[in-house]
Every structure is written in structure tokens, then in C-alpha cells.
Biopython code that builds the backbone (N, CA, C, O; Angstrom):
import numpy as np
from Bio.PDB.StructureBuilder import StructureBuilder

atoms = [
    (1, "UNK", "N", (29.208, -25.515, -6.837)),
    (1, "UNK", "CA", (27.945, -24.834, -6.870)),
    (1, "UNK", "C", (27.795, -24.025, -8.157)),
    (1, "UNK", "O", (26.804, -24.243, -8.854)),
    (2, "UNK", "N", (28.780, -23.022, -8.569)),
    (2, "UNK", "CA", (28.633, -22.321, -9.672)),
    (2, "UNK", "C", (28.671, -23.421, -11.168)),
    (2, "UNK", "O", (28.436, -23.015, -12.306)),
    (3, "UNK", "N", (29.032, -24.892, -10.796)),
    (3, "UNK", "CA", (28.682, -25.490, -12.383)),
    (3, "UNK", "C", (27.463, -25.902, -12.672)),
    (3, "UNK", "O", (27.144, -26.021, -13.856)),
    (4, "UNK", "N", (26.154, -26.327, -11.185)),
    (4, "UNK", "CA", (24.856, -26.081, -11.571)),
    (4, "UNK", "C", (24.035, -25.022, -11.076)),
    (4, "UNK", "O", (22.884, -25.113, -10.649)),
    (5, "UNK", "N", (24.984, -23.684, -11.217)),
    (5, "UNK", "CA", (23.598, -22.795, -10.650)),
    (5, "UNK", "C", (23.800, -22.210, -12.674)),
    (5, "UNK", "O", (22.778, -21.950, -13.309)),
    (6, "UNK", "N", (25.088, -22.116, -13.293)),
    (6, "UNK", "CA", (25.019, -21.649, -14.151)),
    (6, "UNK", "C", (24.435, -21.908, -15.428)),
    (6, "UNK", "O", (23.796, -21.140, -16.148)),
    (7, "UNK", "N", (24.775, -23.208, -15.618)),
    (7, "UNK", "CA", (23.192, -23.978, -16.774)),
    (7, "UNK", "C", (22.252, -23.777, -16.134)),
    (7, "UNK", "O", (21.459, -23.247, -16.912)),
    (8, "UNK", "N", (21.670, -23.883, -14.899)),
    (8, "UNK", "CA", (20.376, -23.179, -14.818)),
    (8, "UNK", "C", (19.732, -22.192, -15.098)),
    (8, "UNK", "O", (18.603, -22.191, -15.588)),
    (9, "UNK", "N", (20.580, -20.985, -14.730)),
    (9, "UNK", "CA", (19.985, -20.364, -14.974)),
    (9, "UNK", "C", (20.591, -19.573, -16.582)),
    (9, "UNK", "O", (20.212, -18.448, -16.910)),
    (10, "UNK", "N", (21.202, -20.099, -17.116)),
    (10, "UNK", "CA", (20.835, -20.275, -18.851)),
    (10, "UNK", "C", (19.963, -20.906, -19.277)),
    (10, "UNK", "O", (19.561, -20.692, -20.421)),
    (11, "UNK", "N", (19.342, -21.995, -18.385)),
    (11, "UNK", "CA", (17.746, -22.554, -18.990)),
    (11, "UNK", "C", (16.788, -22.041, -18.856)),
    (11, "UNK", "O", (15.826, -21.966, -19.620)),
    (12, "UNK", "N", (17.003, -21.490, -17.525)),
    (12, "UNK", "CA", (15.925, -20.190, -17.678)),
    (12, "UNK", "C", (15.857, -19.075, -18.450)),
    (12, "UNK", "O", (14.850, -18.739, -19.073)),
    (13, "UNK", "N", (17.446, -18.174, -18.424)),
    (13, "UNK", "CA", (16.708, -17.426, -19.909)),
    (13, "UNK", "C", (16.425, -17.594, -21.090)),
    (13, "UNK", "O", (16.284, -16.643, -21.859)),
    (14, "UNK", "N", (16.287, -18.865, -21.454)),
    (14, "UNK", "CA", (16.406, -19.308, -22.885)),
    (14, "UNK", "C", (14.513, -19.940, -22.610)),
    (14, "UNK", "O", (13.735, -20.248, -23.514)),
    (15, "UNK", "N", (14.275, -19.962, -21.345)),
    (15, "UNK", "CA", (12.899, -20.482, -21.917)),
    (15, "UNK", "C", (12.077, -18.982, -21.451)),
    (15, "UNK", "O", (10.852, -18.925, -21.345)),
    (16, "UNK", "N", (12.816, -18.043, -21.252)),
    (16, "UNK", "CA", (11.911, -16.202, -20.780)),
    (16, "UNK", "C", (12.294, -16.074, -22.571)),
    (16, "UNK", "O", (11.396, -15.663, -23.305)),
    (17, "UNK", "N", (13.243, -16.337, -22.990)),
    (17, "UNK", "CA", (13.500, -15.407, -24.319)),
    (17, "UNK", "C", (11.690, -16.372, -25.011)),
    (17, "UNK", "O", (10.704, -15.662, -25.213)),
    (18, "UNK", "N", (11.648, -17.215, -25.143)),
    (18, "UNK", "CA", (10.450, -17.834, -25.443)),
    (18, "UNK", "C", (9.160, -17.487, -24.969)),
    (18, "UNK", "O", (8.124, -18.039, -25.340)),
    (19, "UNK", "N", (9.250, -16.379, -23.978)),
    (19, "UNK", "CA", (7.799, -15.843, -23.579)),
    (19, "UNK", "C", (7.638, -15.083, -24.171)),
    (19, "UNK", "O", (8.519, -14.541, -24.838)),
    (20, "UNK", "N", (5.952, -14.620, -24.141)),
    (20, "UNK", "CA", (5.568, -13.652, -25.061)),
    (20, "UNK", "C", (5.771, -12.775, -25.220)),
    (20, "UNK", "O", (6.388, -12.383, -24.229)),
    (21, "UNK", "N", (5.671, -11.986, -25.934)),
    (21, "UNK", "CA", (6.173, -10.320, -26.308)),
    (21, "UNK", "C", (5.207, -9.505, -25.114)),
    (21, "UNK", "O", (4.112, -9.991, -24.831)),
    (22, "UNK", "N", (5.581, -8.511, -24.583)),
    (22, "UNK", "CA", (4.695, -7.474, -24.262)),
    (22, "UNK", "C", (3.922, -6.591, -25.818)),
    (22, "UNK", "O", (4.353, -6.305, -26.935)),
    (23, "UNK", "N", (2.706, -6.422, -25.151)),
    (23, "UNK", "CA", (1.847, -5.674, -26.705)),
    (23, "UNK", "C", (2.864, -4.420, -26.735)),
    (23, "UNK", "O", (3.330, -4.218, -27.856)),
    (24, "UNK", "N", (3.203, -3.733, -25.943)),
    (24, "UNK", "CA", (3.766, -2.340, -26.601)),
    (24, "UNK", "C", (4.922, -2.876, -27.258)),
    (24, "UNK", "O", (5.225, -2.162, -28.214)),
    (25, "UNK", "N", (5.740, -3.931, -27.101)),
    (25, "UNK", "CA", (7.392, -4.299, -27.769)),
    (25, "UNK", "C", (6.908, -4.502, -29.223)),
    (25, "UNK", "O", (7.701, -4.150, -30.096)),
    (26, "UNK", "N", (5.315, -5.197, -29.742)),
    (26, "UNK", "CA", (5.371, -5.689, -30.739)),
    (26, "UNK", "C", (5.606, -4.421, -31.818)),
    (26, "UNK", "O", (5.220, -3.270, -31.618)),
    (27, "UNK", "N", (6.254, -4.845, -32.887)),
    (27, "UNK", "CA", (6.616, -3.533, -33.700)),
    (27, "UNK", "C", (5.136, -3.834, -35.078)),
    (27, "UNK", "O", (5.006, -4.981, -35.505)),
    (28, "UNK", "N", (4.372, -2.929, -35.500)),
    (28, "UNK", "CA", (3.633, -3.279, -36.602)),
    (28, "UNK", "C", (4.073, -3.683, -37.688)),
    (28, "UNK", "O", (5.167, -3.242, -38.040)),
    (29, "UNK", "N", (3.524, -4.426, -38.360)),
    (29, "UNK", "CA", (3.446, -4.978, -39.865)),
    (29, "UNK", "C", (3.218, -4.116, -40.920)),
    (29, "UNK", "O", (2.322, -3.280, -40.802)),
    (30, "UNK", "N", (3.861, -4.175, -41.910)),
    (30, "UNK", "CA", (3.568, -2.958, -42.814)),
    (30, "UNK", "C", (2.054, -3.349, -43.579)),
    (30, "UNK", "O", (1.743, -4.511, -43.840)),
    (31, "UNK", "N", (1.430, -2.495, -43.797)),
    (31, "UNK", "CA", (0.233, -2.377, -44.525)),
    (31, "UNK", "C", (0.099, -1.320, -45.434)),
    (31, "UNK", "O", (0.320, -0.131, -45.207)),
    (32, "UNK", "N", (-0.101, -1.592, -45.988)),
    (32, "UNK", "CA", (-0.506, -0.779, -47.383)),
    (32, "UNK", "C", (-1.822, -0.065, -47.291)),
    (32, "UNK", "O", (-2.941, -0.573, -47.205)),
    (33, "UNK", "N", (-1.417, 1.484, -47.332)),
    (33, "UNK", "CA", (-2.840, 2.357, -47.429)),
    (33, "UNK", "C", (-3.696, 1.963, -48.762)),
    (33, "UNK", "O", (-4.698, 1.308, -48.475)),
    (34, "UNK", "N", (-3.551, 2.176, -49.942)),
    (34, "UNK", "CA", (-4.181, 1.820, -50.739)),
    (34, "UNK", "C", (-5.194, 1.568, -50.855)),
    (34, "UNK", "O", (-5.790, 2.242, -51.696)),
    (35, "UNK", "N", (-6.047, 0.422, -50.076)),
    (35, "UNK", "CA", (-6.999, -0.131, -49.884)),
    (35, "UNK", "C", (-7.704, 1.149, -49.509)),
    (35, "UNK", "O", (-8.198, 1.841, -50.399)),
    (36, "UNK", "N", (-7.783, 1.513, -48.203)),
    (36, "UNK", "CA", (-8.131, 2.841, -47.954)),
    (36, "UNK", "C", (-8.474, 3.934, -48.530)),
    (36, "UNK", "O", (-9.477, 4.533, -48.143)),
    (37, "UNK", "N", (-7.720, 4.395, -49.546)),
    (37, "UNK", "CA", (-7.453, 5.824, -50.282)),
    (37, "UNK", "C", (-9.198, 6.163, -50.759)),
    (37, "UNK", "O", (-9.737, 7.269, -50.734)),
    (38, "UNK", "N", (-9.658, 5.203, -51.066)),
    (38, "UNK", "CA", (-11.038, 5.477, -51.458)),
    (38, "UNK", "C", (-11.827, 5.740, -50.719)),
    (38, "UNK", "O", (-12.826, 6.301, -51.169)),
    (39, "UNK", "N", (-11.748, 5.442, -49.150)),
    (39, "UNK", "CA", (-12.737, 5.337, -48.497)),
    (39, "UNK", "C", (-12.926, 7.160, -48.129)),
    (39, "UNK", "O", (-12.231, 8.073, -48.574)),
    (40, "UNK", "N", (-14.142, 7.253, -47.152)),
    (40, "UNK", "CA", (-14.544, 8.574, -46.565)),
    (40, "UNK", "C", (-13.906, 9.087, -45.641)),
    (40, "UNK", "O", (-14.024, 8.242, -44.753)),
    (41, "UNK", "N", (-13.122, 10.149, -45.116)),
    (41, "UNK", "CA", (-12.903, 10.389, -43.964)),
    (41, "UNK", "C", (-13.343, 10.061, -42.902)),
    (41, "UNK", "O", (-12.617, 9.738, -41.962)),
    (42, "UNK", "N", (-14.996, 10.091, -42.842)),
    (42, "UNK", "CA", (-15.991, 9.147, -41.977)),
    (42, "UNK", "C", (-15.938, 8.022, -41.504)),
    (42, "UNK", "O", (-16.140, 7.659, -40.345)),
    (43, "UNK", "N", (-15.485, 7.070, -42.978)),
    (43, "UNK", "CA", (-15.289, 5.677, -42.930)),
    (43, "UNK", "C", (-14.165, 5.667, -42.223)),
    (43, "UNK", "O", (-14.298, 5.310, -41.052)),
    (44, "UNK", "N", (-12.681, 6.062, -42.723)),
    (44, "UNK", "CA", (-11.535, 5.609, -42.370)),
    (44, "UNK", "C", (-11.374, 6.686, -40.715)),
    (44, "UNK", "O", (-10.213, 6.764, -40.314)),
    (45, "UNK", "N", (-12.220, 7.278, -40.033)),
    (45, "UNK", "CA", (-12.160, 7.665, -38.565)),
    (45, "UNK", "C", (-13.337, 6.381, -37.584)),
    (45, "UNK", "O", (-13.395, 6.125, -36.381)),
    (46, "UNK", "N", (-14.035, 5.893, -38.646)),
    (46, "UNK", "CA", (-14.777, 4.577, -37.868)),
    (46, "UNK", "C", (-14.180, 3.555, -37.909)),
    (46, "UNK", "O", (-14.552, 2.848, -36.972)),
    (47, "UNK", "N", (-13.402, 3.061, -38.530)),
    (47, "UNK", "CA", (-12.320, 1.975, -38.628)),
    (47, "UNK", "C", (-11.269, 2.062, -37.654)),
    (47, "UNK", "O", (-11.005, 1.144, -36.878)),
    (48, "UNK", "N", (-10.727, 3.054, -37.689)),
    (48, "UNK", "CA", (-9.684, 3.331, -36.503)),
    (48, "UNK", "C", (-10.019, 3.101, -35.383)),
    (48, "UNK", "O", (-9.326, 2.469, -34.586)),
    (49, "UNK", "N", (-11.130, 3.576, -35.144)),
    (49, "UNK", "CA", (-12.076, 3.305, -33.445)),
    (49, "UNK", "C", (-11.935, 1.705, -33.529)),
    (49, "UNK", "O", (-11.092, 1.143, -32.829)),
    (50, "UNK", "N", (-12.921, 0.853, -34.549)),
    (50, "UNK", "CA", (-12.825, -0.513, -34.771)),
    (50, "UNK", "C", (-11.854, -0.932, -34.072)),
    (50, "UNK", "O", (-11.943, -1.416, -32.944)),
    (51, "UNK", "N", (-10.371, -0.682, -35.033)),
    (51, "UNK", "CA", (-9.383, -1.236, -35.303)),
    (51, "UNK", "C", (-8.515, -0.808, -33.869)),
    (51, "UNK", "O", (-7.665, -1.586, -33.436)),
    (52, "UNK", "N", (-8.736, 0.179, -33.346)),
    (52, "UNK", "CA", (-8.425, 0.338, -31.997)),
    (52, "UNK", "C", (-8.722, -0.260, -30.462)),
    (52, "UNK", "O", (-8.035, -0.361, -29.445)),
    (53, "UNK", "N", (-10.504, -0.707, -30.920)),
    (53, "UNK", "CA", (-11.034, -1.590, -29.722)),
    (53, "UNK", "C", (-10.750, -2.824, -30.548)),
    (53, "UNK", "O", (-11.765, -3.477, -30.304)),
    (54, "UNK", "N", (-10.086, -3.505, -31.301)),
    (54, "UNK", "CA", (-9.676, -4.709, -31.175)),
    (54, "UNK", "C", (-8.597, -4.881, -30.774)),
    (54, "UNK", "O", (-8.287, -5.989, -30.336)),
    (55, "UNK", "N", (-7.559, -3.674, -30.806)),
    (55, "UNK", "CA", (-6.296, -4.006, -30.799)),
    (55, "UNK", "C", (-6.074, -3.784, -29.101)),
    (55, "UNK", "O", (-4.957, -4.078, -28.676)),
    (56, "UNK", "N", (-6.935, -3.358, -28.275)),
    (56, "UNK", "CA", (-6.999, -2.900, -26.982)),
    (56, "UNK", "C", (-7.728, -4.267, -26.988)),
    (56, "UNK", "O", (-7.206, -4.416, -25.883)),
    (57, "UNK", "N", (-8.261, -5.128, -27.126)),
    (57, "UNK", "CA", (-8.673, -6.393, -26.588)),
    (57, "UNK", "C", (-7.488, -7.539, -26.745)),
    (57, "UNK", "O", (-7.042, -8.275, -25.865)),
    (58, "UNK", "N", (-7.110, -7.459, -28.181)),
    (58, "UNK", "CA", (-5.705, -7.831, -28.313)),
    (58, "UNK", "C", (-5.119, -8.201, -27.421)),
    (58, "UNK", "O", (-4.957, -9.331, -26.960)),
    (59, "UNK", "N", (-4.397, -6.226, -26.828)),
    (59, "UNK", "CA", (-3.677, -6.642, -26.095)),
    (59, "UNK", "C", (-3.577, -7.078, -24.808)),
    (59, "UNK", "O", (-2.609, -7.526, -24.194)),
    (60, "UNK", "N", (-4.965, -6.844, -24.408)),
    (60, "UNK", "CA", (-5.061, -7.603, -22.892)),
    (60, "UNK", "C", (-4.993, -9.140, -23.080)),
    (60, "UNK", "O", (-4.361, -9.706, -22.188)),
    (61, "UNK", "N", (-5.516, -9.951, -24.064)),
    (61, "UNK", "CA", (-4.811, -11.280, -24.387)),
    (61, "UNK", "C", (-3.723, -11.379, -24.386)),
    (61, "UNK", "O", (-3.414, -12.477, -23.922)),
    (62, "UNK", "N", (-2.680, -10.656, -24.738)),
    (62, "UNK", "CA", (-1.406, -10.982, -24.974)),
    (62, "UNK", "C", (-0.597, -10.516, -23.531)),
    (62, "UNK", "O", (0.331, -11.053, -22.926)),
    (63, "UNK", "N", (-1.425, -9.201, -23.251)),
    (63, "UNK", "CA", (-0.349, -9.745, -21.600)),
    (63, "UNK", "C", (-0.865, -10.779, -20.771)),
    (63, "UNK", "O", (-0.201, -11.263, -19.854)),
    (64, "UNK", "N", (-2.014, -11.135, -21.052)),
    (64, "UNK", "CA", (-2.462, -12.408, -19.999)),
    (64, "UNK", "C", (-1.330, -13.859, -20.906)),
    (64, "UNK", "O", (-1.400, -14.986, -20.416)),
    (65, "UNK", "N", (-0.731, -13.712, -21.713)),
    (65, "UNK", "CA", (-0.281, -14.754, -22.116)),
    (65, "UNK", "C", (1.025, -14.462, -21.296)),
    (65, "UNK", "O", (1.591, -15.165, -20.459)),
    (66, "UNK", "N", (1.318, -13.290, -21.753)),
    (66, "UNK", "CA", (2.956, -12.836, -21.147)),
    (66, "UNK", "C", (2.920, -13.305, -19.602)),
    (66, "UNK", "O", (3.706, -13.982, -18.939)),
    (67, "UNK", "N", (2.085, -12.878, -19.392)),
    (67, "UNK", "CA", (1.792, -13.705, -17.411)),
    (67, "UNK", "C", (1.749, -14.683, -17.263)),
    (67, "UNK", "O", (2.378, -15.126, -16.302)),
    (68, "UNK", "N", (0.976, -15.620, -18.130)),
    (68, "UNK", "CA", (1.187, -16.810, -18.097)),
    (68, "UNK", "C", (2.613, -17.362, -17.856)),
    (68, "UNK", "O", (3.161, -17.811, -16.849)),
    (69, "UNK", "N", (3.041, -17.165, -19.187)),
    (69, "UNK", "CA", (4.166, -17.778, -19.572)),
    (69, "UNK", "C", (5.271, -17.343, -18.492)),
    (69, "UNK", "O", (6.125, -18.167, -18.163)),
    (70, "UNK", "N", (5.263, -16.168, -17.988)),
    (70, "UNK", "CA", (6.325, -16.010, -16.897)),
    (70, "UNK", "C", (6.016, -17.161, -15.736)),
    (70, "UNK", "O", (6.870, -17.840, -15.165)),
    (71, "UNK", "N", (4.653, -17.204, -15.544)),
    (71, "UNK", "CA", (4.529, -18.349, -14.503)),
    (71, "UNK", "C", (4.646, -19.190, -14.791)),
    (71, "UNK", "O", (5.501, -19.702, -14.068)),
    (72, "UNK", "N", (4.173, -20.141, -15.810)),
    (72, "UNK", "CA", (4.735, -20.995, -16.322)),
    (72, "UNK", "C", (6.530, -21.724, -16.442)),
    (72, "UNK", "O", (7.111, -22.806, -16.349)),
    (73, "UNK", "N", (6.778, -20.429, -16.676)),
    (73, "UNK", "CA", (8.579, -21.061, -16.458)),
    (73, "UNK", "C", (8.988, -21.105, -15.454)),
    (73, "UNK", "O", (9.975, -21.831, -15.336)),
    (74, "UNK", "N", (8.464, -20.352, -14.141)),
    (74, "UNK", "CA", (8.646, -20.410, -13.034)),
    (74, "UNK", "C", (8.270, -21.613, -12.338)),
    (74, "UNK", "O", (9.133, -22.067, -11.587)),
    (75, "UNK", "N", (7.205, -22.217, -12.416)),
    (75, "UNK", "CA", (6.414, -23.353, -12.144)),
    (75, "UNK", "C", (7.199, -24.825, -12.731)),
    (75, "UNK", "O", (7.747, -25.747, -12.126)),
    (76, "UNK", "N", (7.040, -24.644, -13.727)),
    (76, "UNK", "CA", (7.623, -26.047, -14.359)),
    (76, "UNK", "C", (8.484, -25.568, -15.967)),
    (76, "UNK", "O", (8.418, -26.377, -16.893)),
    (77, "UNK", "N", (9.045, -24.593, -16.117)),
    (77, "UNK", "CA", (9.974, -24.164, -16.820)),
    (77, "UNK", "C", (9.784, -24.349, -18.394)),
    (77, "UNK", "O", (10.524, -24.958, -19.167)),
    (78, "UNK", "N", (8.279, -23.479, -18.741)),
    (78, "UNK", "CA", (7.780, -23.738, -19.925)),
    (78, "UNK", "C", (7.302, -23.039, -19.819)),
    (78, "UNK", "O", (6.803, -22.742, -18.734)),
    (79, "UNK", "N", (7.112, -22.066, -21.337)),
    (79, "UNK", "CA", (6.299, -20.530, -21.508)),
    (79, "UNK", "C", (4.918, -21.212, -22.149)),
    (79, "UNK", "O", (4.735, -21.292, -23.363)),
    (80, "UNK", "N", (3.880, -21.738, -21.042)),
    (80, "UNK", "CA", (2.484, -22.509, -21.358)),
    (80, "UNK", "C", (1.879, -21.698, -22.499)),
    (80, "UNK", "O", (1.824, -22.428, -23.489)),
    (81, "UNK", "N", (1.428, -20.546, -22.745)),
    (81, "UNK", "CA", (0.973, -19.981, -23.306)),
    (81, "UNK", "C", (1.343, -19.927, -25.077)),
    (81, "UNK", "O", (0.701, -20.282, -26.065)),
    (82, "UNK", "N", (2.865, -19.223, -24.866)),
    (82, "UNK", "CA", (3.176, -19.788, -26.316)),
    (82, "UNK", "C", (3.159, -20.735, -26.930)),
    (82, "UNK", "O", (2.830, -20.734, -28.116)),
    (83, "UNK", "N", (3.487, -21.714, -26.325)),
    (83, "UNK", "CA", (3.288, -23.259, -26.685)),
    (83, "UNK", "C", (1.903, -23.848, -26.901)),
    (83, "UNK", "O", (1.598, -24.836, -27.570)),
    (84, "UNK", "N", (1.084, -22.982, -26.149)),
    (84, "UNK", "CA", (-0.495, -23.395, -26.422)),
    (84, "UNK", "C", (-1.126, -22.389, -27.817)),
    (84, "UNK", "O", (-2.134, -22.469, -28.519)),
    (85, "UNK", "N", (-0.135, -21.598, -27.770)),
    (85, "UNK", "CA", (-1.293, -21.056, -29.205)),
    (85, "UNK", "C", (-1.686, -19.394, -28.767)),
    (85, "UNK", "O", (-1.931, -18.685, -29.743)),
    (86, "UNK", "N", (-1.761, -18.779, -27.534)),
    (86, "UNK", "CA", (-2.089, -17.832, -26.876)),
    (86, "UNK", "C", (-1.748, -16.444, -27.014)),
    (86, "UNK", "O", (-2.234, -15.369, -26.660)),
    (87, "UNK", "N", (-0.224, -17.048, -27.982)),
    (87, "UNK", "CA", (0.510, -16.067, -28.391)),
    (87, "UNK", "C", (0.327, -15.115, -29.381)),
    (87, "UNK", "O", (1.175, -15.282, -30.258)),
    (88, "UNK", "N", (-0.570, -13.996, -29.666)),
    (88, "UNK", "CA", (-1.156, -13.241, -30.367)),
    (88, "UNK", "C", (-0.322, -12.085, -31.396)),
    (88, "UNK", "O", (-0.763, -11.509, -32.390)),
    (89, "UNK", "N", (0.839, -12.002, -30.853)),
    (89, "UNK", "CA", (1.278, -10.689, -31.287)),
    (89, "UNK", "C", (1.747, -11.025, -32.924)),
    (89, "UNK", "O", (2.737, -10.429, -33.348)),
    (90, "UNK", "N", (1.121, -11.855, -33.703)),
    (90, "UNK", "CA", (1.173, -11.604, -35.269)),
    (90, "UNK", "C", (-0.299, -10.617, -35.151)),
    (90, "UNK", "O", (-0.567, -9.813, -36.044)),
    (91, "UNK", "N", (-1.003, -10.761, -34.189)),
    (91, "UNK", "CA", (-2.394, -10.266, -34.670)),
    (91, "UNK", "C", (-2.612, -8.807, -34.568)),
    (91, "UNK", "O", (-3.378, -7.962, -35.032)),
    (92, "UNK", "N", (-1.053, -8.918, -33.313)),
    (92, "UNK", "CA", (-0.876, -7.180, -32.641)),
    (92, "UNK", "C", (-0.526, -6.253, -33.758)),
    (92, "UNK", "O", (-0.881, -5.129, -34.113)),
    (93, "UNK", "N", (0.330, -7.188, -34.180)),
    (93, "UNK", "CA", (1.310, -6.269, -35.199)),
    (93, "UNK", "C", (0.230, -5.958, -36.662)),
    (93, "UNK", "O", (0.124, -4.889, -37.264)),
    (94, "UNK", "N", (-0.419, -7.149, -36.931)),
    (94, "UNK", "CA", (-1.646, -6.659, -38.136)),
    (94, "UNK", "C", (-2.196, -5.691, -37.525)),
    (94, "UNK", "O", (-2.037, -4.660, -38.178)),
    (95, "UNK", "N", (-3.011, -5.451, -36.181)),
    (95, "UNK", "CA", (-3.905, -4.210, -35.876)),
    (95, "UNK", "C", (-2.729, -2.874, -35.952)),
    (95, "UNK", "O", (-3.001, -2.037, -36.813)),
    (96, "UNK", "N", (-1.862, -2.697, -35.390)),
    (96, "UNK", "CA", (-0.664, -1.893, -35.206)),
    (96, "UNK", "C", (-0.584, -1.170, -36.738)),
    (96, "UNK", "O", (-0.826, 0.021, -36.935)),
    (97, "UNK", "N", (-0.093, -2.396, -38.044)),
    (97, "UNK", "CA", (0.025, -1.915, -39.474)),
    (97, "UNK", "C", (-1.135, -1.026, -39.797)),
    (97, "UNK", "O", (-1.117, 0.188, -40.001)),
    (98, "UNK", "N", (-2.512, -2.153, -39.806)),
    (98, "UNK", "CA", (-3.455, -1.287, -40.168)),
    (98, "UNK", "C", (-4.210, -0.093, -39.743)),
    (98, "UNK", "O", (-5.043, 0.580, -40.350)),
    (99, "UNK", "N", (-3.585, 0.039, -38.229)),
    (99, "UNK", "CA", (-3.945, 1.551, -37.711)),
    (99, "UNK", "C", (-2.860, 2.907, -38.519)),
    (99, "UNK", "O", (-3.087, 3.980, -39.079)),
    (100, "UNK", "N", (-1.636, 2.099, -38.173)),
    (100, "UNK", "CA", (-0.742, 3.018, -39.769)),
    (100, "UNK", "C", (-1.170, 3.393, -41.122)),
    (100, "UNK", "O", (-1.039, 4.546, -41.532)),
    (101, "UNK", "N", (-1.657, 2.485, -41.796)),
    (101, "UNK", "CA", (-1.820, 2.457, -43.179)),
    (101, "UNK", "C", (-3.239, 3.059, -42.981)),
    (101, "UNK", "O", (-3.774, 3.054, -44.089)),
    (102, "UNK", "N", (-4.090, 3.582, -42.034)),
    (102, "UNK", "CA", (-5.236, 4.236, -42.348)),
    (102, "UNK", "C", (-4.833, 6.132, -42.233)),
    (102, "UNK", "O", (-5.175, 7.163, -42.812)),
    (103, "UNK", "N", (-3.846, 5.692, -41.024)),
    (103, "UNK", "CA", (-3.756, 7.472, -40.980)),
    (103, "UNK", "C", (-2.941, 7.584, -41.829)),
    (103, "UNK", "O", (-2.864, 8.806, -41.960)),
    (104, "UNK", "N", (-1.979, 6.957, -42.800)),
    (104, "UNK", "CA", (-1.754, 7.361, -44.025)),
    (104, "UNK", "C", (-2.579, 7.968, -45.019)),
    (104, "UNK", "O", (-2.419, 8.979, -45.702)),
    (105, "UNK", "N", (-3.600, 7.030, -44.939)),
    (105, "UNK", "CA", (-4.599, 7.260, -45.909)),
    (105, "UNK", "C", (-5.663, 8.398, -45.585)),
    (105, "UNK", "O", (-6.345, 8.977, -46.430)),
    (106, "UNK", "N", (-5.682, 8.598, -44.314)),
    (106, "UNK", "CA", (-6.385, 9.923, -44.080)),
    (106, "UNK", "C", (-5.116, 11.080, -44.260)),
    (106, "UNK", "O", (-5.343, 12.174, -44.777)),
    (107, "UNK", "N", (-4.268, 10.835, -43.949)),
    (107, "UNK", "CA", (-3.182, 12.246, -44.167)),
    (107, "UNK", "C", (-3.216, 12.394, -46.306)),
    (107, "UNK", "O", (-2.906, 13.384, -46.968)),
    (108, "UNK", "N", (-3.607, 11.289, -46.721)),
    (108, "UNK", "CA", (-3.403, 11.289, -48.326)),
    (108, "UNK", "C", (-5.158, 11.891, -48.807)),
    (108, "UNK", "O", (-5.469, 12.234, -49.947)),
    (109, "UNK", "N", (-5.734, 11.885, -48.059)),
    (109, "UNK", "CA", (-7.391, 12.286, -47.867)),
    (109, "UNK", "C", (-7.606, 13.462, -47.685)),
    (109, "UNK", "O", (-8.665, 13.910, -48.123)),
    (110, "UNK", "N", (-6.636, 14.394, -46.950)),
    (110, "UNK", "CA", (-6.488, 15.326, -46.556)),
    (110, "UNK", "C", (-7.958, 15.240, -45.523)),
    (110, "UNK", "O", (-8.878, 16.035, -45.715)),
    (111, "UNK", "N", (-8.013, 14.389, -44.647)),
    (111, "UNK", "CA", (-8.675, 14.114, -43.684)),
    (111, "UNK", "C", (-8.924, 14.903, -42.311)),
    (111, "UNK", "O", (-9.926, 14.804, -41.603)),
    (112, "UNK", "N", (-7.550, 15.886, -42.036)),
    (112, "UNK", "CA", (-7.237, 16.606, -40.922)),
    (112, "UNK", "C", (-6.358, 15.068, -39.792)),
    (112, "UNK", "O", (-5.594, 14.208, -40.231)),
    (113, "UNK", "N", (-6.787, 15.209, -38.524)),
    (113, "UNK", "CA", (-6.375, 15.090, -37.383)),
    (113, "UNK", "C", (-7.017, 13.495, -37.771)),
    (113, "UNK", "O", (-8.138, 13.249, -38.218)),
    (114, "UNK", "N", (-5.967, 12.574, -37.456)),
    (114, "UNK", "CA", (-6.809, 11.167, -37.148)),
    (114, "UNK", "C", (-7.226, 11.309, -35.708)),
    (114, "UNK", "O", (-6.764, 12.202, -34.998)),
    (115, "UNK", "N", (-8.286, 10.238, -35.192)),
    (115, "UNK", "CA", (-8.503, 9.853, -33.706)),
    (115, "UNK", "C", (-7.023, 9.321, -32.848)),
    (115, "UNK", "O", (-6.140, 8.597, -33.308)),
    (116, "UNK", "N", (-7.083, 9.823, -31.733)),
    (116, "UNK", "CA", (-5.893, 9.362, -31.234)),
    (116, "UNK", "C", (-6.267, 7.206, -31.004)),
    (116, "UNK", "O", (-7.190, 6.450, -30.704)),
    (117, "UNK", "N", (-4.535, 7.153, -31.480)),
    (117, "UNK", "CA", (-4.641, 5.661, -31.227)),
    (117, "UNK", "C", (-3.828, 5.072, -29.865)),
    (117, "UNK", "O", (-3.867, 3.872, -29.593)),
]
sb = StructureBuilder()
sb.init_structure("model")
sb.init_model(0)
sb.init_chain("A")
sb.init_seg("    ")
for serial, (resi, resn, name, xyz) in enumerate(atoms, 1):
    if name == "N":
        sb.init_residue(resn, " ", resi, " ")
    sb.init_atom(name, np.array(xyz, "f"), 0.0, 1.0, " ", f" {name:<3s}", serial, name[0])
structure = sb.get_structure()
């Protein structure tokens, strides 16, 4: 019994390590304030909002993938989602950078308090 319960369930974690990230695990991408430095305090506190309701839409895509894909391996032992494309968190980690690289640029603005993200 223990010589096929144990490749099994090494096939299973090897196809969970293949599911999607949870949005909070993804770590951000570095971005460069720069771009920013010019803008208005105004501007770069309306961007953040932006850049915040995308990244909150984001991430409800990406845990609906993470769900997926857990069911998916459960079902027929394939993370569906990643494999389909569903898998978002390069996009997490761009919103993530560029919410960084703005409150940089407002702390270099002397902007005060960014919006909470």
C-alpha cells in the first residue's frame, strides 16, 4: 500500500506546487518612481485609487484561478487555470510595483500621507 499511496501523493504536490499563487503571496515587481516625480500630488493620489481598483479586481481573478486550480487537481489532477492562461499574478506584481514606485514618488514630492493601499 505505502508504494502507491506515496507517488501519489507526490503527484499531487507537484501538480498544487503548479497552482496559482494567492494575490497576497505575490511579491511586487520593482518599478521605478521616476516616471512619476513630475506628476502632481493630485495626480499621483488619483492613480493610486486607479491602480488600487485594478489591483483589487486583479485579485479577485487570481483567487478565482487559485480555486480553480485546487479543483482542478482534485478532479482530474491539473491546475486548469494555469494552464489556461488565468494565471494573473505577473499582472499582480506590476500593480503591487507600481503602487510602490508612486508612494515613492509622493514621499520624493513631499506629498504628505499616500491613500491607504
Amino acid at each position: 500500500m505505502f508504494r502507491t499511496t506515496l507517488p501519489l501523493t507526490c503527484a499531487a504536490l507537484c501538480c498544487l506546487a503548479a497552482c496559482a499563487k494567492s494575490p497576497e503571496s505575490i511579491a511586487p515587481a520593482y518599478t521605478s518612481e521616476i516616471p512619476y516625480d513630475s506628476w502632481t500630488c493630485k495626480q499621483l493620489s488619483d492613480e493610486t485609487i486607479r491602480i488600487n481598483e485594478a489591483l483589487a479586481a486583479a485579485s479577485v481573478q487570481q483567487q478565482n484561478a487559485r480555486t480553480n486550480d485546487t479543483v482542478g487537481v482534485i478532479l482530474i489532477g491539473l491546475p486548469v487555470s494555469s494552464l489556461s492562461g488565468d494565471n494573473i499574478a505577473p499582472e499582480i506584481a506590476q500593480y503591487k510595483g507600481q503602487i510602490d514606485a508612486i508612494h515613492r514618488a509622493m514621499l520624493h514630492n513631499n506629498c504628505g500621507t499616500a491613500p491607504a493601499s
